[in-house]
C-alpha positions in Angstrom: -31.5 -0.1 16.7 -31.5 -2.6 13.7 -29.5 -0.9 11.8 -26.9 0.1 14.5 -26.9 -3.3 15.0 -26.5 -4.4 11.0 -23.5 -1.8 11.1 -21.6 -2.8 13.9 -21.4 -6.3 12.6 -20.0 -5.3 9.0 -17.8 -3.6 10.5 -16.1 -6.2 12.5 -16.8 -8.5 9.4 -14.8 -6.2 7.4 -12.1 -5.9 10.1 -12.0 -9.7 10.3 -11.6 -10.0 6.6 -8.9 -7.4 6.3 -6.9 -9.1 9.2 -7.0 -12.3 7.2 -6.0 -10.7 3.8 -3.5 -9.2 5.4 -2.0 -12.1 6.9 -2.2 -13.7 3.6 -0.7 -11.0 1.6 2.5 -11.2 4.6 3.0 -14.6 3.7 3.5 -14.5 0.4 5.3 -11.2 0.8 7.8 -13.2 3.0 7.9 -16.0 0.3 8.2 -13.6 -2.9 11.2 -12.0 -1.1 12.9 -15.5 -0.2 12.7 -15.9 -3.9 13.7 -12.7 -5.1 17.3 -13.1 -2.9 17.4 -16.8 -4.0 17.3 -15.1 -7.7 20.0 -12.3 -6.7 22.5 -14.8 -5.5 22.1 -17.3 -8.5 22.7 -14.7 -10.8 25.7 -13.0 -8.9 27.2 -16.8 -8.4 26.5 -17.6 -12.6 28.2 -14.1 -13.3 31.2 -14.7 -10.9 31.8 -18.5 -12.8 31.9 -16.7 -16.3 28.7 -19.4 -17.3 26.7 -16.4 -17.1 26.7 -14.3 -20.7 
């Protein structure tokens, strides 16, 4: 019974964990890919002036 016990609660430890990873990992995913277009239109805009190369 102990041990049924001991293995129910790592698993929901482990589902708790990889719920907050996850949120984590979305957030930054969200950020990284407001930078990425931020990066796409500053170079298109530098190319387009002729400042670019």
């Amino acid at each position: 019974m102990k041990n049924t016990l001991v293995t129910v609660l790592a698993i929901i430890g482990g589902l708790v964990v990889l719920g907050l990873v996850l949120k984590v990992t979305f957030k930054l995913l969200g950020l990284l890919i407001l930078i990425g277009v931020g990066l796409v239109i500053y170079f298109a805009v530098q190319s387009a002036t002729g400042k670019g190369r």
